[in-house]
N, C-alpha and C positions, 0 to 999 in steps of 0.2 A: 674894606680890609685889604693891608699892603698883601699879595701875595710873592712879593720879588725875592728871589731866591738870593740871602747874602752868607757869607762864608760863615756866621754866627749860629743859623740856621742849620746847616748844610751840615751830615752826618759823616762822622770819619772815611766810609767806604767810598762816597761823593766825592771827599775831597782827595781822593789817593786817585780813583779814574779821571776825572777833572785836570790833574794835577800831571797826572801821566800823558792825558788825550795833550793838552799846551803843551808840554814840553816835545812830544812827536811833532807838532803843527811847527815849534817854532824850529826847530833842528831839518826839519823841508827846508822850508823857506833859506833856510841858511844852503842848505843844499841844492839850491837850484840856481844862487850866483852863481854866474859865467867864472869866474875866478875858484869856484869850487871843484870845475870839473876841468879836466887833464885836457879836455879839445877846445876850451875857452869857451863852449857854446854851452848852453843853460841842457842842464841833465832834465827830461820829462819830468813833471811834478808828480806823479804816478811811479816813478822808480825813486825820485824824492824821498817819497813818505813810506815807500817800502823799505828802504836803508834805512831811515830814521825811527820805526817803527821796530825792526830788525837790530838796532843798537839801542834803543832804549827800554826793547824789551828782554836785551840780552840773549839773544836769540842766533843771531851770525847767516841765515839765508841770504843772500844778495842777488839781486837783478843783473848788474851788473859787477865785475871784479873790481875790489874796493883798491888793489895797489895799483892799477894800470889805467881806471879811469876815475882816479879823485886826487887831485891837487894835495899839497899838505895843509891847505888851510881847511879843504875836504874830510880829510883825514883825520885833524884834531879835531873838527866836529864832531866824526861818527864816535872818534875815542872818549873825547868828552860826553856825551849822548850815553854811551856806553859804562861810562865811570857814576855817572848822576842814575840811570835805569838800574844796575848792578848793587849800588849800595841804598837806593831809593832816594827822592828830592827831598823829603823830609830830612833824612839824615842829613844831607847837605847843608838842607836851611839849618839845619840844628849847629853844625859847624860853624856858621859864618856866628848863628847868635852867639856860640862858646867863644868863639875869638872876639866878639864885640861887647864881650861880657853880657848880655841880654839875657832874659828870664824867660826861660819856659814855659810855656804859658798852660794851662789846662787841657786847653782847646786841642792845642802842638803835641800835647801828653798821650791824649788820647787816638790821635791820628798814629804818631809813631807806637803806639799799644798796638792798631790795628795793623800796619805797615808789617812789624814783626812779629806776628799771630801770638801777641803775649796776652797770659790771661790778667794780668792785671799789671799796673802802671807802678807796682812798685818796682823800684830800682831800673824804669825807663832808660835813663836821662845815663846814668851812671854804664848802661848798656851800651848807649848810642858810641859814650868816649871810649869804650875798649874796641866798639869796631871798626871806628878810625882807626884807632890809634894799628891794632890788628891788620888792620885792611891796607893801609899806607906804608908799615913795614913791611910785612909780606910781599906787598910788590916792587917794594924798594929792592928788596935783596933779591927776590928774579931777576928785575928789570940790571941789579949789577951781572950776575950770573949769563945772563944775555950776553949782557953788551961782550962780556969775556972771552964767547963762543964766538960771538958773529963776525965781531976785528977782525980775525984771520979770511971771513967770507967777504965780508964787505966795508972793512974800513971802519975808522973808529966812530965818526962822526954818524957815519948810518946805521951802527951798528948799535950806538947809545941810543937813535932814535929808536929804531927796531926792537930792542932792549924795552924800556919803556913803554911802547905802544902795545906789546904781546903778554906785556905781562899783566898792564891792565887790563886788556882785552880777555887774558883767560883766567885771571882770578873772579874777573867779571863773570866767569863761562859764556860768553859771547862767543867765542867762533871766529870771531873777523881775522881775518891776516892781512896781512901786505906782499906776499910774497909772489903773487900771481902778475904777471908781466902781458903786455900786448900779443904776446905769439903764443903765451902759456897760461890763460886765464883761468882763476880758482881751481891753482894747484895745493893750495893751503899746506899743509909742514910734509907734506909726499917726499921732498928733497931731501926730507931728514928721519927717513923710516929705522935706521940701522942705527944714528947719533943718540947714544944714551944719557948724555947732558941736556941736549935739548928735549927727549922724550920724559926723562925723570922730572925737568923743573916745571915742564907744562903740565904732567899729570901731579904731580903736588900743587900747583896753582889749583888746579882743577877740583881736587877732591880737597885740598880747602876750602876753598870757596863754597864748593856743594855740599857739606856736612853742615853749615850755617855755624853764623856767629856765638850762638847762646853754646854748641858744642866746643866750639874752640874756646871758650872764654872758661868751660867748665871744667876742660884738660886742662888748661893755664893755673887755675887754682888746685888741681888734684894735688899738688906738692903737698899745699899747707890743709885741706880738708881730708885728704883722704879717702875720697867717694867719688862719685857721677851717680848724678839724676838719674833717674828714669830713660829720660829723654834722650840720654847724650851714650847710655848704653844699646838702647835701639837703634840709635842712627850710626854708629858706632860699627856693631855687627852687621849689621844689614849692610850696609856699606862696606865691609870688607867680604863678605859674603858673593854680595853683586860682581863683585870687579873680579874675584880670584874664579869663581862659576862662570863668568860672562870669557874671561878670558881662557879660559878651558873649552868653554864648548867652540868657542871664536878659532882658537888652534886647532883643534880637532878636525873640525869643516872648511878650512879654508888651508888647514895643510898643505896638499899636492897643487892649489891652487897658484896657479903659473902668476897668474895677470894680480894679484894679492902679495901673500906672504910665502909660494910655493918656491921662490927662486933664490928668499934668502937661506942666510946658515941657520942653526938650529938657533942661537943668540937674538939674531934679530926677528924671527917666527916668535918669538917668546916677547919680546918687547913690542910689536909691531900687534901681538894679540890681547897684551895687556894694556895698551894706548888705547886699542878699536872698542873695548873694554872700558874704559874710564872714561871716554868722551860721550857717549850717549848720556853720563850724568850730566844732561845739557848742558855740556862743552861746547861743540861743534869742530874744533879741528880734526884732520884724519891724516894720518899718515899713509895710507892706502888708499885706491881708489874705490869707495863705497859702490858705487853702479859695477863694478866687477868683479864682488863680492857673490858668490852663490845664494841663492833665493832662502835657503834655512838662516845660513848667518843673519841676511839682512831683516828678515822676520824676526831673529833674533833680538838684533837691536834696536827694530820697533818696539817688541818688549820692555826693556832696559828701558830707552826713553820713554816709555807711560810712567813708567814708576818714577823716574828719574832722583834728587838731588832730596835736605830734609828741608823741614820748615826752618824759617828763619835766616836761608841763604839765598846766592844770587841766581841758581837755578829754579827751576820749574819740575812739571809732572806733578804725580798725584802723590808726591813723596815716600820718602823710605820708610815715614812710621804708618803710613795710612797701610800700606803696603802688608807689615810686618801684622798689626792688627787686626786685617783680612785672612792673611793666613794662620794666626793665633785664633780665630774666631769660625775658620773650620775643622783646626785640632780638636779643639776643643768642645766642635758640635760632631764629631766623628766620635771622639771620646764617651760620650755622654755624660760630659759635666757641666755646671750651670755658669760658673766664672769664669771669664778669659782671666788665665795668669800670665805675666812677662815677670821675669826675672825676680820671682817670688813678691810679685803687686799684682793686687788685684785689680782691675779696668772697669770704671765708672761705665754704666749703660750709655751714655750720650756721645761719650769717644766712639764706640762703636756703632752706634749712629752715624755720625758727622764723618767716620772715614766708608761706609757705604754709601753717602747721601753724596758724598765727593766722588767718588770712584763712578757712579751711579750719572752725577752731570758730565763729568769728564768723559768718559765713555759714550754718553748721548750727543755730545760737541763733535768727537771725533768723526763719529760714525756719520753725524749729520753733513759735515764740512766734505768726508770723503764722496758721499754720494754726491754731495753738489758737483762736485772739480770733475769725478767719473764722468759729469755729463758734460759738462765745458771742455772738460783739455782732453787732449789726445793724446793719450800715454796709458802706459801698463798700470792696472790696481795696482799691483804693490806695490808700484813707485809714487800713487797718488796718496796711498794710506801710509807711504814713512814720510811723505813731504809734511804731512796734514799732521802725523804726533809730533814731528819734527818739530813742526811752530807752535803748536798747545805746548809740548814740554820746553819751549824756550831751548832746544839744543842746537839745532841752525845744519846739523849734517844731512846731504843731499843725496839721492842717485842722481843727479843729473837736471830735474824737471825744475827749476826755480828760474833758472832765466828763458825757460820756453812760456813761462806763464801766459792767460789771457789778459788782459786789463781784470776782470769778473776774477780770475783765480787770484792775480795783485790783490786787489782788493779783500777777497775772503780772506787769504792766509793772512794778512796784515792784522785782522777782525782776529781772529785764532792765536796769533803773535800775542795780541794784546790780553785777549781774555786768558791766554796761560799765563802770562806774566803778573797779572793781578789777580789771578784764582779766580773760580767760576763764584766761590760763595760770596767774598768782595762784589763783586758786578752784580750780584742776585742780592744783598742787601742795600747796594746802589740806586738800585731802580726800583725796588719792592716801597711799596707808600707804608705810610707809618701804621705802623702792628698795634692794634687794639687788644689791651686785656681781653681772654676769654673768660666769659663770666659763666659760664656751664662746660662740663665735659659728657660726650655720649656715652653710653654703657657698654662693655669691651666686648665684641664681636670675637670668632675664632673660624679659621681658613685653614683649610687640608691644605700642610705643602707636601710637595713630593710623592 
């Protein structure tokens, strides 16, 4: 009996980590030509795959500072890397078959079903072309909006690249910049904490992207239907919720604070609060420096980033609706009533499941990865426990600990990169063997809680 594993065989969640692991290995290798790196000498294959890992999982930590030591042919790798992990390789492939006129195949159907946690394959395909089409406009008109700003910094020809590069990079929510220089590395958008152009288009890049495509596609037809989903009203609030709360409590503590936001005028405290604010929706740029942020903020923003960005976008965390569900689902057990309601719907019992059974692995990821690095690296807990949600939620923002890594801490966070970017459940039906009907059920037991 053949047991060789061929893509026929191989179940959607197989082919999305398979698919993600090749394209990390092959974006190394790209990255370790001498021609990729700024000193002409081949970059370590261990900082390699943490760049490569780091832009394909849309995530933005880096080893080393991507504008001062990677070539531009360096550069168009991570971006590309960056562009293909952010919208998923499926979608891509999906692309190249729409322009080749090719047929979607079942098999393809069903992989991009699983790619953007849809419950069913109708109107797949039909979804795939709005988020091109979505995804490639939106950064087109940053990437002009850019270039607009930066002319007058650095010239038209850098500034069209510059343009382009940051805009896919943070509609991506990647994180990555170019702006960090040999004497000033990963300074990422600090230079531009007060520019309300460049603050306004990165944070719209940003919370586009992180409200996911099925929401934007749902505002787009609100004209001609008249409604939103469920879905698109949850991610919706919560998501304005997060950013205008996150950016209040963010001003409030970092006020007087000199080495932050204490030295601007009261304008740029208010934009500089509501930026620190929207990048934990696994973004990763900052315009202040994170490691000299006071200890409540940045616990803060560990917060933010667990929860981070919704389903179906190019961020991570355990998302805005698993999030909102949790807390519907203690109202409502403080209350003493028997149904979680949202916006006068009632929530299937399994929803509710599946967002503690998430919250519940994510949470054990975390905590496990933190205790590991507590014993390898030599650095403060809670600089080791925002690096560690930092890379589950694909947000990429730092105190400082990324390029001190060990080889052992490379390697874990890359592991953690990866598994938030394909979700814990994906990986857990990856590996899980194949599920046999149960042919009995035991009779229902009852346990004292509380």
């Amino acid at each position: 009996m053949n047991r060789k594993l061929n893509f026929w065989q191989m179940t959607p969640p197989q082919i999305l980590v398979l698919g993600f692991a090749a394209i990390i290995i092959l974006g190394a290798c790209l990255l370790t030509l001498p021609f990729a790196s700024a000193t002409g000498q081949s970059i370590p294959f261990i900082d390699a795959l943490f760049t490569a890992t780091s832009a394909t999982c849309v995530t933005g930590l880096v080893v080393i500072d991507t504008g001062s030591s990677y070539t531009m042919f360096g550069q168009i790798v991570i971006v590309s890397l960056i562009q293909v992990g952010g919208l998923g390789f499926m979608t891509m492939a999906t692309l190249v078959a729409l322009v080749f006129r090719k047929k979607i195949t079942l098999k393809e159907r069903l992989v991009l079903q699983e790619a953007f946690n849809q419950g069913s394959m109708e109107g797949i395909v039909r979804l795939i072309r709005r988020v091109l089409i979505y995804s490639l406009s939106i950064e087109a008109i940053a990437a002009i909006i850019f270039t607009i700003r930066w002319t007058f910094d650095l010239g038209f020809s850098k500034a069209l690249y510059f343009g382009i590069w940051h805009a896919i990079s943070m509609f991506n929510n990647a994180g990555f910049d170019l702006f960090g220089t040999v004497d000033a590395p990963f300074i990422s958008l600090t230079g531009y904490v007060d520019d309300f152009v460049v603050n306004f288009v990165a944070m719209a890049l940003i919370v586009l992207g992180g409200i996911g495509f099925i929401v934007m596609s749902d505002a787009i037809d609100y004209r001609t239907t008249k409604r939103l989903s469920l879905h698109s009203k949850v991610v919706l609030s919560m998501t304005g919720l997060l950013i205008v709360l996150g950016a209040l409590i963010i001003f409030i503590f970092e006020y007087t604070n000199n080495r932050t936001i204490g030295s601007l005028d009261l304008g740029g405290k208010v934009l500089a609060s509501f930026f620190q604010s929207v990048a934990p929706r696994t973004a990763g740029p900052n315009t202040v420096d994170i490691g000299a942020m006071r200890q409540a903020s940045q616990f803060f923003i560990v917060i933010l980033m667990f929860i981070g960005a919704s389903p179906g976008s190019t961020g991570g965390g355990i998302k805005t609706t698993t999030f909102t569900i949790l807390i519907a689902a203690i109202v409502t057990m403080i209350r003493g009533k028997e149904d979680i309601v949202i916006f006068r719907s009632r929530l299937a019992k399994d929803r509710i499941l599946k967002a503690i059974t998430l919250t519940m692995m994510a949470l054990f990821l975390v905590i496990m990865v933190t205790m590991l690095l507590s014993t390898t690296e030599d650095s403060q807990f809670l600089k080791i426990l925002f690096e560690v949600t930092s890379a589950f939620a694909t947000v990429g923002l730092t105190m400082g600990l990324t390029p001190d890594l060990t080889t052992f801490g490379k390697i874990l966070i890359c592991i953690t990169m990866f598994a938030g970017r394909l979700g814990p459940f994906t990986l857990a039906y990856a590996l899980q063997p194949k599920q046999e009907k149960e042919l009995y059920r035991y009779p229902e037991g009852k346990i004292t809680i509380g």
